[in-house]
Residue frames as a rotation matrix with the C-alpha (Angstrom) as fourth column:
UNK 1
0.949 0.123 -0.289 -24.66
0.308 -0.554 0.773 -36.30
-0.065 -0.823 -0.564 -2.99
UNK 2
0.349 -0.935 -0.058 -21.12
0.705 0.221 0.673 -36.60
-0.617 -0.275 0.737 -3.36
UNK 3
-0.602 -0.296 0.742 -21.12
0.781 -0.411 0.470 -34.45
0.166 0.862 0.479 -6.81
UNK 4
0.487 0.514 0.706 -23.29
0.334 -0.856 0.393 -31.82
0.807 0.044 -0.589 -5.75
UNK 5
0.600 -0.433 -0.672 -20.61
0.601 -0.310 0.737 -31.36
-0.528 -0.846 0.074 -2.64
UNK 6
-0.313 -0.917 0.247 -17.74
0.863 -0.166 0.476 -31.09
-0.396 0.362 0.844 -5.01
UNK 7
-0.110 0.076 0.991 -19.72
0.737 -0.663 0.133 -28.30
0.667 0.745 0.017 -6.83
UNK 8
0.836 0.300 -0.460 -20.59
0.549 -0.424 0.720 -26.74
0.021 -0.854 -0.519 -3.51
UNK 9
0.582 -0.725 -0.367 -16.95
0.480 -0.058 0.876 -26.75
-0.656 -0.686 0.314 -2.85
UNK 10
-0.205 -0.282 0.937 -16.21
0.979 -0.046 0.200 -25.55
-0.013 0.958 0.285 -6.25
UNK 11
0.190 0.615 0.765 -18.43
0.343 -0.772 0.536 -22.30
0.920 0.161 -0.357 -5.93
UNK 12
0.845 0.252 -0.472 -17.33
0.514 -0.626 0.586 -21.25
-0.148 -0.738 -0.658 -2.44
UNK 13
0.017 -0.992 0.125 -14.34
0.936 0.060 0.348 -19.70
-0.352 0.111 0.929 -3.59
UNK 14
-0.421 0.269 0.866 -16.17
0.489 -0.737 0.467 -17.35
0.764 0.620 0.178 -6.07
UNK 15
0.548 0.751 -0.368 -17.92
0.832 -0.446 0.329 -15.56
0.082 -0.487 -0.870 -3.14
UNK 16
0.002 -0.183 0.983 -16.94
-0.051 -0.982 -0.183 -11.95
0.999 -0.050 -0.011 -3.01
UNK 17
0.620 -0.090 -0.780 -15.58
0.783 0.000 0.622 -12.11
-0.056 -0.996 0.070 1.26
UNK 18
0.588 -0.256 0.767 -14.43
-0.017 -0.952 -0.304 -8.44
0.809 0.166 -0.565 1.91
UNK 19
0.972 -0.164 -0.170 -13.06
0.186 0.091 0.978 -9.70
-0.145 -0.982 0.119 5.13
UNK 20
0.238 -0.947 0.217 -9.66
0.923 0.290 0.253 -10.22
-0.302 0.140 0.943 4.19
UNK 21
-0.336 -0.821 0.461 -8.94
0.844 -0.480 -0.240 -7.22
0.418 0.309 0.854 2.33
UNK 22
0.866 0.081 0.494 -10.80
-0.202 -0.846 0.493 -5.15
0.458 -0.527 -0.716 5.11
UNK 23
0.854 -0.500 -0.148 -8.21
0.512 0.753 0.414 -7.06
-0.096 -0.429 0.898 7.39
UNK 24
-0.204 -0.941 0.270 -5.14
0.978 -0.187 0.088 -5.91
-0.032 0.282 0.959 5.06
UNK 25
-0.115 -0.048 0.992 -6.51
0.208 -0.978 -0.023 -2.30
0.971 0.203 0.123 4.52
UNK 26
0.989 -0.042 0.143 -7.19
-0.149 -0.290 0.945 -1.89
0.001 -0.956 -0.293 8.95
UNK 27
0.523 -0.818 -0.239 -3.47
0.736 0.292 0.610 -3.41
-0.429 -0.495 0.755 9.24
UNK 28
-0.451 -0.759 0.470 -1.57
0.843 -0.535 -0.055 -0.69
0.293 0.371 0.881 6.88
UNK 29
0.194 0.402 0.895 -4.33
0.109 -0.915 0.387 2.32
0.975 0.022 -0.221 8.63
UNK 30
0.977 0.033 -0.210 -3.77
0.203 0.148 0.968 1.17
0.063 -0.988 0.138 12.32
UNK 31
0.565 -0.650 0.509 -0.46
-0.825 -0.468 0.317 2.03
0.032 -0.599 -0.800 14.26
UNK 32
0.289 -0.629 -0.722 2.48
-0.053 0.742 -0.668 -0.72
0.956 0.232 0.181 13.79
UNK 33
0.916 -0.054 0.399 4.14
-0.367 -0.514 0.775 -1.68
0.163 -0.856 -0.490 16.64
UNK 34
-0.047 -0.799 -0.600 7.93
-0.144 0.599 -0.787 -2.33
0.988 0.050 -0.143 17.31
UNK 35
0.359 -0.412 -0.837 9.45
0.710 0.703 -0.041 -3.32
0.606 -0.580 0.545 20.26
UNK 36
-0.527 -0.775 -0.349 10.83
0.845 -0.435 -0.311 0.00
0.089 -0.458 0.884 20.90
UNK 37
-0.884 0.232 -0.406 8.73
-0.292 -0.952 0.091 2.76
-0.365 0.198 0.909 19.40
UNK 38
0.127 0.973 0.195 4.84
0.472 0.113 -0.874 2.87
-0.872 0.203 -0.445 17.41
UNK 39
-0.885 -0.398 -0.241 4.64
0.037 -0.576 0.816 3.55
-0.464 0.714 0.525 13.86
UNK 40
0.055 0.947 -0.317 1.17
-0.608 -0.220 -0.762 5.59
-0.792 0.235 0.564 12.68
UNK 41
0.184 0.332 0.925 -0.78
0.811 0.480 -0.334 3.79
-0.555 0.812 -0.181 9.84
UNK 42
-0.999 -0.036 -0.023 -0.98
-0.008 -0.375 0.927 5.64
-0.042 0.927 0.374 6.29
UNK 43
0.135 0.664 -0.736 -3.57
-0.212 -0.706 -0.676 7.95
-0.968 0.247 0.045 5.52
UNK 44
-0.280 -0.350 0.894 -4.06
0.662 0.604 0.444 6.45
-0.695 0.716 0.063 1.50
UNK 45
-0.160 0.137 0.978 -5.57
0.919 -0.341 0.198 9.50
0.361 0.930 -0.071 0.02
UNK 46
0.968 0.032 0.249 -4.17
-0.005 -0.989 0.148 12.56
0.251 -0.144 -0.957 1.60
UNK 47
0.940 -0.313 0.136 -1.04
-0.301 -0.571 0.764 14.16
-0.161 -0.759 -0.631 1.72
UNK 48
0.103 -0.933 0.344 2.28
-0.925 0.037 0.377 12.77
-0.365 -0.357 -0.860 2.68
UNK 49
-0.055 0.119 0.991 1.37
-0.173 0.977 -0.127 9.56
-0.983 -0.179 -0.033 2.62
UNK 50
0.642 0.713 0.281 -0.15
0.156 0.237 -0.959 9.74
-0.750 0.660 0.041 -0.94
UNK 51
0.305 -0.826 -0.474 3.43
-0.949 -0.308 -0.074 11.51
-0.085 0.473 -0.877 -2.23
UNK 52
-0.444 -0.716 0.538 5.30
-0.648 0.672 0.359 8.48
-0.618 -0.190 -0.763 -1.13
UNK 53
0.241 0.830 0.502 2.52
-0.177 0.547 -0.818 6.14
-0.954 0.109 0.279 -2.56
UNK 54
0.969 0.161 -0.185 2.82
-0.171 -0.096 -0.981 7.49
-0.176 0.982 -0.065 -5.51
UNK 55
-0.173 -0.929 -0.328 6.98
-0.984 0.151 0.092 7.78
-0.035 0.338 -0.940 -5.93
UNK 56
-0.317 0.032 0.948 6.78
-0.149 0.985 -0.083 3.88
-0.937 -0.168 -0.307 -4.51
UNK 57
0.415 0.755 0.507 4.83
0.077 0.526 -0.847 2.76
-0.906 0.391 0.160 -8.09
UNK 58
0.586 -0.312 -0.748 6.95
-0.775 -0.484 -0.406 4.57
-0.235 0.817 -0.526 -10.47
UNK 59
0.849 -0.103 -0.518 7.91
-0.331 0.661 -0.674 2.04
0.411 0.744 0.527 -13.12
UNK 60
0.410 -0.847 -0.338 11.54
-0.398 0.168 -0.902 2.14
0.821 0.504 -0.269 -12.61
UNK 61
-0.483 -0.310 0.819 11.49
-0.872 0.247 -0.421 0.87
-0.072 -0.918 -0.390 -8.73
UNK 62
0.694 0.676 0.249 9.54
-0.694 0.720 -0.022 -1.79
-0.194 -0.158 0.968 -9.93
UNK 63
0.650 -0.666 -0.366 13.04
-0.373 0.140 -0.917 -3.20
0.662 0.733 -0.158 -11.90
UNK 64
-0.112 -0.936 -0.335 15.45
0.184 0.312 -0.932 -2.95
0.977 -0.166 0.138 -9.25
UNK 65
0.124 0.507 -0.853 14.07
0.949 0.191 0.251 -1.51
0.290 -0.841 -0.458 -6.37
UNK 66
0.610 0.154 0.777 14.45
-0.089 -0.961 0.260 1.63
0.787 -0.228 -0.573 -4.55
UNK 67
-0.216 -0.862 -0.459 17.05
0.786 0.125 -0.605 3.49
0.579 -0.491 0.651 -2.13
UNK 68
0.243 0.570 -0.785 16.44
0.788 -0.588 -0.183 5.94
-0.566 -0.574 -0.592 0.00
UNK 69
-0.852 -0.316 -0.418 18.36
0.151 -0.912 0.381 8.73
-0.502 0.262 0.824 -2.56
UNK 70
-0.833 0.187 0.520 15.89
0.551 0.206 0.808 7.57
0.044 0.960 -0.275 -4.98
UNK 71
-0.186 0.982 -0.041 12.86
0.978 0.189 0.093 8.72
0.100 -0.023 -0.995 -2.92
UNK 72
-0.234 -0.260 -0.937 14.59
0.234 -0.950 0.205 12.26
-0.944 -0.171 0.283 -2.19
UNK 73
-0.871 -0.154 -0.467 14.67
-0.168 -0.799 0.578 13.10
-0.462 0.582 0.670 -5.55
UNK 74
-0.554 0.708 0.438 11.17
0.493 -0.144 0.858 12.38
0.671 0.691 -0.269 -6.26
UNK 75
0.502 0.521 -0.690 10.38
0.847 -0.133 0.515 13.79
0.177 -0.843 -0.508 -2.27
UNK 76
-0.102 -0.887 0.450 12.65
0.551 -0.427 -0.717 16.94
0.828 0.175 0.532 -2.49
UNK 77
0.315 0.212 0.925 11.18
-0.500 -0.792 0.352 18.38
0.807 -0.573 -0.143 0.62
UNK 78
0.914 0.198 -0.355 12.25
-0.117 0.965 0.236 15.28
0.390 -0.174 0.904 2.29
UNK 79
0.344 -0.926 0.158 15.60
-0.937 -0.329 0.116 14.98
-0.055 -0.188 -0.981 4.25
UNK 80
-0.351 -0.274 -0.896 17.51
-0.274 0.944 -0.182 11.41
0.896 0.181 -0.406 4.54
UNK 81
-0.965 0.163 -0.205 16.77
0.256 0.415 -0.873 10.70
-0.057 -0.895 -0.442 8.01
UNK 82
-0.316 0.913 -0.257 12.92
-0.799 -0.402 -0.447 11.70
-0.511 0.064 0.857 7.06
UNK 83
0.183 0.224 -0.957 12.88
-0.927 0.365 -0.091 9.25
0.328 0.904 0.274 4.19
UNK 84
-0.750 -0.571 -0.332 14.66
-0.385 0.787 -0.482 6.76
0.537 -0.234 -0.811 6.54
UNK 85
-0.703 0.675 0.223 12.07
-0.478 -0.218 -0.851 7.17
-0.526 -0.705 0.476 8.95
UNK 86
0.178 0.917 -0.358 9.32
-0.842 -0.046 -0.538 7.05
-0.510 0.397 0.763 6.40
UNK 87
-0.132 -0.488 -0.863 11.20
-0.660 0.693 -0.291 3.27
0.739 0.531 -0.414 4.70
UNK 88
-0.939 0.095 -0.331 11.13
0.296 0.711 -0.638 1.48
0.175 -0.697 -0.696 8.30
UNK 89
-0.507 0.854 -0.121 7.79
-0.639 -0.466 -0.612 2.93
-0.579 -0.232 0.782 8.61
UNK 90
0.082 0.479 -0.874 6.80
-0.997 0.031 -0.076 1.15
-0.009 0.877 0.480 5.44
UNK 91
-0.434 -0.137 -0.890 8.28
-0.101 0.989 -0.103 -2.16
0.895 0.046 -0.443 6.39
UNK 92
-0.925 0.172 0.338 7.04
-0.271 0.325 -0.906 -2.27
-0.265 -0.930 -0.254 9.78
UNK 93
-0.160 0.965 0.208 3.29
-0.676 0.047 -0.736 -2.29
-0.720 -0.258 0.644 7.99
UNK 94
-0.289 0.185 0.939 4.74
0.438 0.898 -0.041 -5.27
-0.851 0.399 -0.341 5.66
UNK 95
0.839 0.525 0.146 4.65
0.101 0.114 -0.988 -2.89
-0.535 0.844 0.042 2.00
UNK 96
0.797 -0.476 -0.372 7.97
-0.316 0.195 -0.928 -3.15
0.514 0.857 0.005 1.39
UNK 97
0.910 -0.406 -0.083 11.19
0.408 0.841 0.356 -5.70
-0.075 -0.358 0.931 1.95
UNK 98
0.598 -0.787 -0.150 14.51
-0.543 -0.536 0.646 -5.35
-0.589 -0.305 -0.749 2.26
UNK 99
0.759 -0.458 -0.463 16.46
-0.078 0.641 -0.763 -6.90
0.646 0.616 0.451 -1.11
UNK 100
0.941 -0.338 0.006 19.33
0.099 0.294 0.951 -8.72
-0.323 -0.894 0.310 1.21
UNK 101
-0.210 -0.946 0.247 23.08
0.963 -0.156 0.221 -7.39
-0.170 0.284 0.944 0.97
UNK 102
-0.618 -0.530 0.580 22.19
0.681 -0.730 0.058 -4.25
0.393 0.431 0.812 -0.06
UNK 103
-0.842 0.371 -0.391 20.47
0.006 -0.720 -0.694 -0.84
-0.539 -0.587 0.604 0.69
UNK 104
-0.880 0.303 -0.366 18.08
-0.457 -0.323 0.829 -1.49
0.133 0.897 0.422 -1.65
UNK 105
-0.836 0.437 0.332 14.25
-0.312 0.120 -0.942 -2.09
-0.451 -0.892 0.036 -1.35
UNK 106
-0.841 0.382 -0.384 10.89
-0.438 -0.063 0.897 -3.10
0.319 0.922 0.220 -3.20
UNK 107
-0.417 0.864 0.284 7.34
-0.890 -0.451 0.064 -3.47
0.183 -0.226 0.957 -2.81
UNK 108
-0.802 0.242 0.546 5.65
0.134 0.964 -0.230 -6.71
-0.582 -0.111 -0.805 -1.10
UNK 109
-0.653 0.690 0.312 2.47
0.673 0.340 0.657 -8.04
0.347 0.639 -0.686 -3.03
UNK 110
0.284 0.607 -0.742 0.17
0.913 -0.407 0.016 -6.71
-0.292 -0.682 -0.670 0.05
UNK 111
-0.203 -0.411 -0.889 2.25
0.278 -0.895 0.350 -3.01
-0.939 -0.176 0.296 -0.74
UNK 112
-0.985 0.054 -0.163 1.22
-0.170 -0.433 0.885 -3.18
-0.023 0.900 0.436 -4.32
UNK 113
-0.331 0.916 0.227 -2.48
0.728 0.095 0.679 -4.46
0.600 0.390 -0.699 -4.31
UNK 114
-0.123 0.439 -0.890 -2.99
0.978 -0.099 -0.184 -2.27
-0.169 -0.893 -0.417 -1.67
UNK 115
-0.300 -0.089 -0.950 -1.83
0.021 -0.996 0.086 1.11
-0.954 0.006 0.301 -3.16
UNK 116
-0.844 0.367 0.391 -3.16
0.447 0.081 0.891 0.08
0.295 0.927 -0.232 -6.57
UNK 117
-0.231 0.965 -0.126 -6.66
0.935 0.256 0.247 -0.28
0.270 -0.061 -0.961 -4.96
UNK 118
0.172 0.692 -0.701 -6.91
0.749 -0.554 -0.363 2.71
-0.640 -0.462 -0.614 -3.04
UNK 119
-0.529 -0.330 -0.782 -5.66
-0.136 -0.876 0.463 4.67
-0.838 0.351 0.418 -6.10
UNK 120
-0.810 0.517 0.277 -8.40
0.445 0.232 0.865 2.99
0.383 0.824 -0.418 -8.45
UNK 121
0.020 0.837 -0.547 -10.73
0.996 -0.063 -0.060 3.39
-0.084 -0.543 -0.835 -5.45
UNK 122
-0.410 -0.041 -0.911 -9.71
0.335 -0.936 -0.109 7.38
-0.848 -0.350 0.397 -5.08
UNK 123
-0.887 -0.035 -0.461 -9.74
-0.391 -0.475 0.789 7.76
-0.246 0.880 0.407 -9.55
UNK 124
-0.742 0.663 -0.095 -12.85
0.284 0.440 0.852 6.06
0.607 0.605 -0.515 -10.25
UNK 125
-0.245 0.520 -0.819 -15.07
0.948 0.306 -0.090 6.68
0.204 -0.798 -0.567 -6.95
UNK 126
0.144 0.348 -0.926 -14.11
0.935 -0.355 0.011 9.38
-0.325 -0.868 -0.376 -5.13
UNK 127
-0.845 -0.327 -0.422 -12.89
0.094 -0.869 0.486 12.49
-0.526 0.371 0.765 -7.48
UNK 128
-0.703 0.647 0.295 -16.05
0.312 -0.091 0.946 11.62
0.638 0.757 -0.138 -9.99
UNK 129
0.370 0.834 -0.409 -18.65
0.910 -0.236 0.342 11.72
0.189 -0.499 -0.846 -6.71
UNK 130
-0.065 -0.132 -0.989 -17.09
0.707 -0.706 0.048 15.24
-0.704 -0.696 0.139 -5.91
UNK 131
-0.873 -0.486 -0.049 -17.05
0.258 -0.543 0.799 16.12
-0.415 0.685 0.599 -9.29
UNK 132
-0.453 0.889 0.071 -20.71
0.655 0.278 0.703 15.62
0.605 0.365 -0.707 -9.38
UNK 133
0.525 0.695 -0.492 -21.52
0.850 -0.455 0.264 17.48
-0.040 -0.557 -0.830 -6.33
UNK 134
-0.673 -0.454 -0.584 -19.47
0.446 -0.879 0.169 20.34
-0.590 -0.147 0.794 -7.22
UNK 135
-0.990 -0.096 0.104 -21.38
0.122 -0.204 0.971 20.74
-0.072 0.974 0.214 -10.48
UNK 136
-0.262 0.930 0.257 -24.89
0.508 -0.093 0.856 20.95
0.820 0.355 -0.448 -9.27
């Protein structure tokens, strides 16, 4: 009995439980709250949101991190106090930290699996199923 627990307990792990990363995808789509103000969730494949998404992944913030000039010059429509905005936005939903001492940020774990996925989910999923019903 005892060895057919341990395998028991062995094999729940492997279950495929979507809970969790519904969980982490409702918490970065839902409204943050601070103390002072509400910050909107992120929209992961339209738009604004998806600009930033992308700049956020580019190789070289992965190194050292990111500043707010950095995101202007890949956001050029983008003022500083926009970009500021759109940085405390981003920590309040926990996808990116503040490197301490300096002005200088970088993606939490939750801020990379999260925009990975919904940009595998968008390139593999959703452009091919549209590319299918355009075409017939």
């Amino acid at each position: 009995m005892w060895a057919s627990n341990q395998l028991y307990f062995k094999y729940i792990p492997s279950i495929d439980d979507p809970t969790m990363a519904l969980k982490k995808l409702e918490k970065i789509s839902k409204p943050a709250c601070d103390s002072k103000r509400t910050y909107r969730g992120f929209n992961l494949s339209h738009g604004d949101d998806l600009d930033l998404l992308l700049t956020l992944l580019r190789g070289e913030f992965n190194i050292s991190g990111f500043q707010n000039a950095n995101i202007r010059m890949y956001l050029p429509d983008k003022t500083s106090q926009q970009v500021c905005r759109l940085i405390k936005r981003l920590r309040k939903h926990g996808l990116v930290r503040k490197i301490r001492n300096t002005y200088k940020y970088y993606l939490t774990t939750l801020g990379r699996t999260v925009i990975l996925t919904s940009l595998k989910r968008r390139e593999m999923f959703v452009i091919p199923y549209l590319m299918g019903t355009l075409t017939t």
